[in-house]
NUVEX-445939 format. One record per residue: residue in three letters; x, y, z of N, C-alpha, C in turn. Coordinates in steps of 0.2 Angstrom, whole numbers, padded with zeros to 4 digits, always signed. Layout:
<nodes>
ALAXYZXYZXYZ
...
</nodes>
This chain:
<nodes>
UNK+0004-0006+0000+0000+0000+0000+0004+0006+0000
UNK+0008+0007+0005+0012+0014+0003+0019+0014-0002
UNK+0020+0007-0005+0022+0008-0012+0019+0012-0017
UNK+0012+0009-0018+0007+0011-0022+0007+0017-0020
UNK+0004+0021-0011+0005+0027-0012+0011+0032-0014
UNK+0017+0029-0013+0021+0033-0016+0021+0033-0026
UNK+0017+0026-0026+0021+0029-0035+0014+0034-0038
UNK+0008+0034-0035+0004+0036-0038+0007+0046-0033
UNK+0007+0045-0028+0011+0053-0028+0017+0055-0032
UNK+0023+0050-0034+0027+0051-0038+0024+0054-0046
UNK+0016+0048-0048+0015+0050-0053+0010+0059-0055
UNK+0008+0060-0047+0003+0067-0048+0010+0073-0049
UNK+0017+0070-0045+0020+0075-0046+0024+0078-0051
UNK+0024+0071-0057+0026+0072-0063+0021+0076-0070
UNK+0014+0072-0069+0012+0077-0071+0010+0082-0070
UNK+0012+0085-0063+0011+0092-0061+0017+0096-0066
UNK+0022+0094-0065+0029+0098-0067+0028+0097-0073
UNK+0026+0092-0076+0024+0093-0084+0022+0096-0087
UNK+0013+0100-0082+0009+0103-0083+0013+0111-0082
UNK+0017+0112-0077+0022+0116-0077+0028+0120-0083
UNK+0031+0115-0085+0036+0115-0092+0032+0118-0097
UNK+0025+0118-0097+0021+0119-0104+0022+0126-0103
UNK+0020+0131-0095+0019+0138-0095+0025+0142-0092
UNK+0026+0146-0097+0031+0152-0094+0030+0160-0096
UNK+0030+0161-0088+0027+0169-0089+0034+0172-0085
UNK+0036+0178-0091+0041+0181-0087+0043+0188-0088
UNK+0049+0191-0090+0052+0195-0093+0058+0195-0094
UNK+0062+0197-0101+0065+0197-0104+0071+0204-0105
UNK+0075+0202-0104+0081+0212-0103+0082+0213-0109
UNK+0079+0215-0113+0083+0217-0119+0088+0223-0121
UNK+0090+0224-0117+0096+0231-0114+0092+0237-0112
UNK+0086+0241-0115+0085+0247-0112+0078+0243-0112
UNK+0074+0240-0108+0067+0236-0108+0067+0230-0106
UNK+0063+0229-0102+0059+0224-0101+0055+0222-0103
UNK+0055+0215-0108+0051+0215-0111+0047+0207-0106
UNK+0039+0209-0108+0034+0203-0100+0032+0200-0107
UNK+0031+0192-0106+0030+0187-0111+0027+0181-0107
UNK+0023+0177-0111+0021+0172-0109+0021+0165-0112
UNK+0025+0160-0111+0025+0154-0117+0020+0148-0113
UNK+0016+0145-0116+0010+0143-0115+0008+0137-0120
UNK+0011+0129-0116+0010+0123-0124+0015+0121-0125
UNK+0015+0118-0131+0022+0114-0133+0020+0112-0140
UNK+0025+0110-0144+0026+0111-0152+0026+0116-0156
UNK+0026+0117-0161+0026+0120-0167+0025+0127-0163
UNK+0030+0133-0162+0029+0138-0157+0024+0143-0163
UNK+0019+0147-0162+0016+0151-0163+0016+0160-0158
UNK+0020+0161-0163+0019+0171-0159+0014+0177-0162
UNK+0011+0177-0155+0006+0184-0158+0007+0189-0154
UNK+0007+0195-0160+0011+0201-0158+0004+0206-0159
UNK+0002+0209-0154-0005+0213-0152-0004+0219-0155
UNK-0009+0224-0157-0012+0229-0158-0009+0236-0154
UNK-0009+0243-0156-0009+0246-0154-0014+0247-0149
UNK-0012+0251-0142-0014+0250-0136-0016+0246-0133
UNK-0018+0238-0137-0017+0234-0132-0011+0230-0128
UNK-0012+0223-0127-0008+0220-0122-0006+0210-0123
UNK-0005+0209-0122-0005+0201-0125-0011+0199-0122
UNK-0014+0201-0117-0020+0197-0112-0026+0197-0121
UNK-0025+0203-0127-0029+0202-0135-0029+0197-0137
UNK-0026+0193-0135-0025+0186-0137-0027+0179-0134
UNK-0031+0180-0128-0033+0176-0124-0036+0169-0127
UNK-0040+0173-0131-0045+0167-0134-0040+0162-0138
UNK-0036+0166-0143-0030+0160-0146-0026+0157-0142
UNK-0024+0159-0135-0020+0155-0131-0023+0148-0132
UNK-0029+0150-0127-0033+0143-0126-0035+0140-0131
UNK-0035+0141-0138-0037+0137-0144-0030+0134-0146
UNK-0025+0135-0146-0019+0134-0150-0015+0130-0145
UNK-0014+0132-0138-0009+0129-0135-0011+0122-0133
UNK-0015+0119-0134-0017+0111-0132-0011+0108-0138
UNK-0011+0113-0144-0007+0106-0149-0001+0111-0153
UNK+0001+0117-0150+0006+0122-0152+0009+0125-0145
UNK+0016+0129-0146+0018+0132-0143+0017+0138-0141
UNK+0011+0142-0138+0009+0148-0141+0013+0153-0137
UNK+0014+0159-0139+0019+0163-0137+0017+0170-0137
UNK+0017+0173-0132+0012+0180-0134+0017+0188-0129
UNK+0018+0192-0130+0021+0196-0127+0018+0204-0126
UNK+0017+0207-0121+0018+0215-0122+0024+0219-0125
UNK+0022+0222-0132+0027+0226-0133+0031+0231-0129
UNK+0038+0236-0131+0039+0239-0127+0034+0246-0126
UNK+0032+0247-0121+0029+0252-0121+0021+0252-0118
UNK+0021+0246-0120+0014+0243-0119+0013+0237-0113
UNK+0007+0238-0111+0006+0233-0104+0010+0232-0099
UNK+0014+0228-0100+0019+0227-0093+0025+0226-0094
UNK+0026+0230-0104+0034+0229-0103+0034+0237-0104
UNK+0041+0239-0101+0045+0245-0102+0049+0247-0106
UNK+0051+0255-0106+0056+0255-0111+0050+0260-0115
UNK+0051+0262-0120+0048+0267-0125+0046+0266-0132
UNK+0038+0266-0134+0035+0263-0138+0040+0263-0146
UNK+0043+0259-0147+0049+0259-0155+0048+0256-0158
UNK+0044+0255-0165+0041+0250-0170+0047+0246-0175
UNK+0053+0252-0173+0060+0248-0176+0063+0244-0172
UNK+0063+0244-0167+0066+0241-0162+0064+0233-0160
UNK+0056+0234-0161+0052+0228-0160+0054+0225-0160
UNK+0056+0222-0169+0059+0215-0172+0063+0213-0169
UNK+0069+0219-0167+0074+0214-0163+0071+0212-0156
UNK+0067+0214-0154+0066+0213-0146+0062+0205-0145
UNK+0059+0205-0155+0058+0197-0154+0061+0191-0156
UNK+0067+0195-0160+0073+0190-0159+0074+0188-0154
UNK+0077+0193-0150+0077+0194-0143+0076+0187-0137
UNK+0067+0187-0139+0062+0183-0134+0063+0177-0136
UNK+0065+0175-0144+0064+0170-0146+0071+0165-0145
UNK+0075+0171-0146+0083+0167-0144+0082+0164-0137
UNK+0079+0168-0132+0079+0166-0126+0074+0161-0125
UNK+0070+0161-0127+0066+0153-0126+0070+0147-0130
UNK+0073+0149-0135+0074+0143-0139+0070+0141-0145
UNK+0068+0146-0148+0065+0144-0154+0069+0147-0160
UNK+0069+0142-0164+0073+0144-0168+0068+0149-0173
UNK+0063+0145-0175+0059+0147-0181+0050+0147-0178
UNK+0045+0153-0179+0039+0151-0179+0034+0155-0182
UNK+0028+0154-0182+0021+0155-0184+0022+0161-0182
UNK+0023+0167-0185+0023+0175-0183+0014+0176-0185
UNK+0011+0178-0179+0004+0182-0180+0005+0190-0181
UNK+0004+0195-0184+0005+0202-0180-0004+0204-0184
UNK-0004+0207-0177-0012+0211-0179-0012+0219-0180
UNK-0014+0223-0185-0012+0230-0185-0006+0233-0184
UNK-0004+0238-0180+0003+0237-0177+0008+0233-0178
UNK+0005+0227-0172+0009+0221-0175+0009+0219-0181
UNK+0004+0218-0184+0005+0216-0194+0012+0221-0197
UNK+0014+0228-0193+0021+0228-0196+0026+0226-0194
UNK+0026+0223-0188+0029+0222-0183+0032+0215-0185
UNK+0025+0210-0187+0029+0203-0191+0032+0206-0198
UNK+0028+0209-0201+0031+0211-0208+0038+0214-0205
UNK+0040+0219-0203+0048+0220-0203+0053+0216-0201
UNK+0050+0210-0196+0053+0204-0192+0054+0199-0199
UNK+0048+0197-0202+0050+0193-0210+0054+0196-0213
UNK+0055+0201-0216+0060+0206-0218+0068+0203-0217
UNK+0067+0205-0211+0074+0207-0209+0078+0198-0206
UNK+0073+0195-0203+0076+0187-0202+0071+0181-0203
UNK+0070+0181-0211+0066+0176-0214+0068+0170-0212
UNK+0072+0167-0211+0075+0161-0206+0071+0161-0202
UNK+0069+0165-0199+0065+0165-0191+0057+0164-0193
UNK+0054+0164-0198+0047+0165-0198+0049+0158-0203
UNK+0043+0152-0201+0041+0148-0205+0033+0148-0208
UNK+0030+0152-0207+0023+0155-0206+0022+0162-0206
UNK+0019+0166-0210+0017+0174-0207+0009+0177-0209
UNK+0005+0178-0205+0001+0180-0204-0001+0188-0204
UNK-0002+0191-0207-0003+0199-0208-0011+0201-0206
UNK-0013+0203-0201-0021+0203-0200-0021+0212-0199
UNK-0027+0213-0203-0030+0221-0202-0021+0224-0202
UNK-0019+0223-0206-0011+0227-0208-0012+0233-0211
UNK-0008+0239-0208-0008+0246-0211-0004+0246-0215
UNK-0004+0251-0219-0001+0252-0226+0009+0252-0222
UNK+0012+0247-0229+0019+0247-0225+0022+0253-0230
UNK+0029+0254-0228+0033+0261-0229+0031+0260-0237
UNK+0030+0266-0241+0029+0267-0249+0024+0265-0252
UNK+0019+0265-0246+0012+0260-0249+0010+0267-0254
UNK+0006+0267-0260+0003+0270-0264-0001+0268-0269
UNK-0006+0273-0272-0006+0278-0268-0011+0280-0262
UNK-0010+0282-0257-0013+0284-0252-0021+0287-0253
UNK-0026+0284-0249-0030+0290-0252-0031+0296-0250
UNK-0034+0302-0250-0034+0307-0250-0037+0308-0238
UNK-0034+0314-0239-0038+0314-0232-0030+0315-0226
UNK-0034+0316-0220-0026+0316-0215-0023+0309-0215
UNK-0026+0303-0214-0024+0297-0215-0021+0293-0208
UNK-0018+0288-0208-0018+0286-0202-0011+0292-0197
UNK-0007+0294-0199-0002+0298-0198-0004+0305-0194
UNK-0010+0306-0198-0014+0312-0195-0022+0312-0190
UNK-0021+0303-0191-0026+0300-0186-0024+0300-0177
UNK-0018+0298-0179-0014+0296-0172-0012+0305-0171
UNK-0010+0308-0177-0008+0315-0172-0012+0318-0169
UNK-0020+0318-0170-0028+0317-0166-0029+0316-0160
UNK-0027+0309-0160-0025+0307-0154-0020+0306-0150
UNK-0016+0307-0150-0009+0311-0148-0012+0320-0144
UNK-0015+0323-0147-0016+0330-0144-0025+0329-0142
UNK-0029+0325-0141-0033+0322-0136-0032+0320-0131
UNK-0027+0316-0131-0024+0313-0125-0020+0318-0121
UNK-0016+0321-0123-0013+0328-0120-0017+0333-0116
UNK-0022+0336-0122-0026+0342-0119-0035+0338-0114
UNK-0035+0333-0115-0041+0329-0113-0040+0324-0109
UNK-0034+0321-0110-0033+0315-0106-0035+0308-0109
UNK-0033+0303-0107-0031+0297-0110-0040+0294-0109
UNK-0045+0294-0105-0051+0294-0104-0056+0295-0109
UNK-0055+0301-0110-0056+0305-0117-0055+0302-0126
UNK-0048+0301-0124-0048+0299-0131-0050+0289-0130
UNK-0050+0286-0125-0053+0280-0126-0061+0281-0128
UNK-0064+0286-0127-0071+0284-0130-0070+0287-0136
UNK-0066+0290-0139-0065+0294-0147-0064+0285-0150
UNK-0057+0283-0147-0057+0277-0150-0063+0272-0151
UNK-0067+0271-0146-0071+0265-0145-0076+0269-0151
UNK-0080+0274-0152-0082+0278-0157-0081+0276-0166
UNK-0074+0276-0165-0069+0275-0172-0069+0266-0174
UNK-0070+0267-0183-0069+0262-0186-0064+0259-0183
UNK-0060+0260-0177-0057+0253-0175-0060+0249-0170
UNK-0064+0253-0167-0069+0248-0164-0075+0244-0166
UNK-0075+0242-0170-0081+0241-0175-0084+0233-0171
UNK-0089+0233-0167-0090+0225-0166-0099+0225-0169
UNK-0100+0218-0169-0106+0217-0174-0113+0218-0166
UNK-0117+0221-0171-0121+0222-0163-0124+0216-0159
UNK-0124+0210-0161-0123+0205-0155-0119+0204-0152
UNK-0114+0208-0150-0108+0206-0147-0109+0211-0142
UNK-0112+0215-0137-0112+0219-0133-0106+0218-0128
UNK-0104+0211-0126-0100+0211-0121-0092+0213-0124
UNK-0092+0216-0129-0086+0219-0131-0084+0224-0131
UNK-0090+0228-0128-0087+0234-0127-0083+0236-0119
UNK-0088+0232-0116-0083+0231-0108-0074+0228-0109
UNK-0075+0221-0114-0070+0220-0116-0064+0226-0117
UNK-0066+0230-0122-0062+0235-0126-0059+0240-0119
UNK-0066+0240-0116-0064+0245-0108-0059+0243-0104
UNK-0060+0238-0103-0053+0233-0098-0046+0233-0102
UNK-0047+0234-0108-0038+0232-0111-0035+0239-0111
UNK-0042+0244-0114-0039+0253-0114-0037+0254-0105
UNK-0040+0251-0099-0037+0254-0096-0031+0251-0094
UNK-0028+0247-0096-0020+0245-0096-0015+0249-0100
UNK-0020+0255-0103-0017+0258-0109-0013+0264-0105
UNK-0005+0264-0104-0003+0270-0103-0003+0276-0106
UNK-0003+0277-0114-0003+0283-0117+0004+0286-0119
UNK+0010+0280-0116+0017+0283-0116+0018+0286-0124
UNK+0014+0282-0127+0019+0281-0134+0015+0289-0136
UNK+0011+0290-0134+0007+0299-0137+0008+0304-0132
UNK+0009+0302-0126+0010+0307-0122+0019+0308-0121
UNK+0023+0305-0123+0031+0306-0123+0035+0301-0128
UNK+0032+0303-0134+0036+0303-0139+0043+0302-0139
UNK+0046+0296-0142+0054+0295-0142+0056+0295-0149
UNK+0061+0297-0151+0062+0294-0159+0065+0286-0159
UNK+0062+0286-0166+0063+0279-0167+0072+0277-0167
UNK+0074+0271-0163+0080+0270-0165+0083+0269-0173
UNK+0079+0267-0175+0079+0265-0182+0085+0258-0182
UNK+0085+0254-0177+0087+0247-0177+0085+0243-0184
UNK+0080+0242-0184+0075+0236-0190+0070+0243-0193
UNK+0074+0241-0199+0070+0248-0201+0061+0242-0204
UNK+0056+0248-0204+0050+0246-0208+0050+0242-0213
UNK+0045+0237-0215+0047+0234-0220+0044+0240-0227
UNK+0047+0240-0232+0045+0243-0238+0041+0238-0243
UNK+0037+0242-0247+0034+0239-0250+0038+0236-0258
UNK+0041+0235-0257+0047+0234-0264+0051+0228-0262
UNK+0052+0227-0255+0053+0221-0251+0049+0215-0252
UNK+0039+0216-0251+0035+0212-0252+0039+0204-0256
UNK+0042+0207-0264+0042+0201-0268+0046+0195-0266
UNK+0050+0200-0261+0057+0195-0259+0056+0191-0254
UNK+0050+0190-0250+0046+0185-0244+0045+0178-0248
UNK+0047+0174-0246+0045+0168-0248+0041+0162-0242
UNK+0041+0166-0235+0037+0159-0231+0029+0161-0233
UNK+0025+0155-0232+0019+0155-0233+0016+0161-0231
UNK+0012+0162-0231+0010+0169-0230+0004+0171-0229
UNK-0003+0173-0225-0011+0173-0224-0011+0180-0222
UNK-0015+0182-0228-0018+0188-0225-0025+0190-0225
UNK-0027+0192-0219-0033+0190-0215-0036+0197-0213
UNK-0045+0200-0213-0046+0204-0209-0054+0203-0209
UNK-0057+0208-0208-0066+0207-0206-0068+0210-0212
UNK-0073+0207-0213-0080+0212-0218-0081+0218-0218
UNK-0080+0220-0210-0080+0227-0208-0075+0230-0208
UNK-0070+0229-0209-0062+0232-0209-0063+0241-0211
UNK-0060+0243-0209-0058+0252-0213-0056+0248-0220
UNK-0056+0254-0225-0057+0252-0232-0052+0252-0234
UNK-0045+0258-0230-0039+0258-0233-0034+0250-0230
UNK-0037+0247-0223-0032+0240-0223-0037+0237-0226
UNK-0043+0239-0230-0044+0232-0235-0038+0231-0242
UNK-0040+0238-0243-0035+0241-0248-0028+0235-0249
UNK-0023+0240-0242-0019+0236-0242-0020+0229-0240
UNK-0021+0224-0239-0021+0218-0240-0024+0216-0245
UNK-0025+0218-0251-0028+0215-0258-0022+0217-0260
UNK-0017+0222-0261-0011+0223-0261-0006+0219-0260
UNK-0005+0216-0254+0000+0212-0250-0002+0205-0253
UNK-0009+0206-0256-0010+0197-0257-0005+0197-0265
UNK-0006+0205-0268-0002+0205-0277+0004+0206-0276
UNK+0006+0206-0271+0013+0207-0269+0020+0201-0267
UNK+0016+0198-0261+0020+0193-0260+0016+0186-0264
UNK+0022+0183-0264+0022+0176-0268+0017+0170-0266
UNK+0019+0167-0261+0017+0162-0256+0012+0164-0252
UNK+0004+0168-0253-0002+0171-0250-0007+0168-0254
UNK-0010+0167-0247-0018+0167-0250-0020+0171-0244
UNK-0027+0172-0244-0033+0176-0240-0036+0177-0240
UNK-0039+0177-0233-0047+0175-0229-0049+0181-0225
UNK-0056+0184-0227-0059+0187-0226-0064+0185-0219
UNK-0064+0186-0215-0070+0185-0209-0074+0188-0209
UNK-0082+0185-0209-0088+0188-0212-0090+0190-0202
UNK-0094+0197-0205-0096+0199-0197-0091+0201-0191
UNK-0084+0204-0195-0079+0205-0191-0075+0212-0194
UNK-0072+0215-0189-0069+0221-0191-0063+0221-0188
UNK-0061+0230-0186-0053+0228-0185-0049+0223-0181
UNK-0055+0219-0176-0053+0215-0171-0058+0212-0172
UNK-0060+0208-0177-0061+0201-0180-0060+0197-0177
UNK-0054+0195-0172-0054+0189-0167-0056+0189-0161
UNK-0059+0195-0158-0064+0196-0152-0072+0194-0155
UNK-0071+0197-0162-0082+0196-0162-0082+0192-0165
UNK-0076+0188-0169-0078+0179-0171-0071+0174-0171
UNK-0070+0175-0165-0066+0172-0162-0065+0162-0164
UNK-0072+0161-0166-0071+0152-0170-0070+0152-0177
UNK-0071+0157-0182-0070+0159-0190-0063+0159-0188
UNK-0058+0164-0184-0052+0167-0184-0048+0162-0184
UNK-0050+0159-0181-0048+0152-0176-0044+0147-0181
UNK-0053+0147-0184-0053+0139-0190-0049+0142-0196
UNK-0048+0149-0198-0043+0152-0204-0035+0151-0200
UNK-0033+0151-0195-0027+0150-0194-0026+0143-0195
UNK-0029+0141-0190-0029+0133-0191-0026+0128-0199
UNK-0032+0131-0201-0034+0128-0208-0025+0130-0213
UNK-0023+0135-0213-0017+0139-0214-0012+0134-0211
UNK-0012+0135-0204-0005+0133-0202-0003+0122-0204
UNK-0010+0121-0204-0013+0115-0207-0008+0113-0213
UNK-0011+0117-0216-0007+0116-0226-0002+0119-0224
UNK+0002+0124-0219+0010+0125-0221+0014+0116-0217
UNK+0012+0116-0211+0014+0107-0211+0013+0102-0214
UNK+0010+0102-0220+0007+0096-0223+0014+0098-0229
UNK+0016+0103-0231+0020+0105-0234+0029+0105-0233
UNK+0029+0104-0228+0035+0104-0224+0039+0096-0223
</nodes>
């Protein structure tokens, strides 16, 4: 009997630790920053790089879909959530070299949403070796897109909100946001607007309220670059999307080589909060045919 009880407490305590191995929540020194990460799973590592103002917690719903049979990997940029240092769109890419050297991956499934969608696009760019997958969801026009339409544009959108936030406060401009086509959710979804309320208020404002120049480390990816991408490639956004990332993603599909894409019906700039199973079964489906090919 207290054989048995030893091996069956021998065995709770291994699959505890096992169930251990799978989750790592930490932060990483990238020399001027901290960057807060989360590795969650095992296999095929999968990285999702979140949206302007929000945080990796944007992600939740793909943790829990993906990490049963992937490595999912999710991070706050610098400047955002709970990592430090000063919001740098050049800097990023290395700071996901960075994450990745330090877990141990060599190569994976790059997600980037908006922001993020430049953020994997410069990181493909600059270290195609490291992307065996890449994902561009709701992506804003990269450096040289044209032509532009007419209007202040997103440059003159953010400078908006940059002097909102200033003269009004960060309160202020979250209901301008929740307002704007970036909040676009389908009217059955009412619990997304609390949603959106809980991520903005993680939102510190660093990146409009104390503007830093960019290092210019990993410069933007340009749009003359596109041809030279050869890993698989999905580009993805909502029905509802603003008209200019539909643009450019019809763009990005005539540009790079190795793309297809899927449109999620009843979905906007955050397609993955208001149809969370469509988002789901398009990556899936995707990362599917890129292993059946490998």
């Amino acid at each position: 009997m207290k054989r048995a009880a030893r091996l069956i407490g021998l065995l709770i305590t291994t699959i505890a630790n096992a169930g251990l191995a799978q989750s790592r929540v930490g932060s990483i020194n990238v020399g001027d920053a901290l960057i807060n990460y989360e590795s969650t799973g095992r296999g095929q590592a999968i990285v999702f790089i979140h949206g302007w103002a929000l945080h990796l917690g944007a992600w939740d719903d793909q943790a829990a879909a993906f990490s049963p049979t992937h490595r999912v990997i999710r991070y706050d940029s610098r400047g955002f959530g709970r990592s430090t240092g000063f919001a740098d769109i050049t800097q990023d890419p290395e700071d996901l070299r960075i994450l990745l050297d330090s877990l141990g991956v060599r190569s994976a499934y790059v997600v980037g949403h908006s922001r993020g969608a430049i953020v994997a696009l410069s990181f493909a760019v600059a270290y195609p070796d490291r992307v065996a997958a890449l994902v561009l969801y709701g992506a804003p026009p990269p450096v040289g897109y044209q032509p532009m339409p007419s209007g202040p544009g997103l440059a003159g959108m953010f400078a908006m909100f940059g002097e909102i936030a200033r003269k009004y406060g960060l309160d202020s401009l979250g209901k301008v946001v929740a307002a704007s086509p970036l909040a676009w959710f389908p009217p059955n979804r009412p619990d997304l607007t609390p949603k959106l309320q809980a991520m903005w208020s993680r939102y510190s404002g660093r990146d409009l309220l104390d503007p830093h120049p960019e290092s210019g480390r990993v410069l933007a990816a340009r749009m003359e670059q596109l041809s030279d991408l050869r890993m698989p490639t999905l580009i993805i956004y909502g029905d509802h999307e603003m008209p200019l990332f539909q643009l450019v993603a019809d763009t990005l599909v005539k540009r790079i080589a190795n793309v297809r894409k899927t449109v999620i019906v009843n979905g906007g700039h955050v397609a993955h909060w208001a149809q969370p199973d469509l988002f789901d079964r398009a990556l899936s489906e995707f990362f599917a045919s890129v292993s059946s090919r490998r």
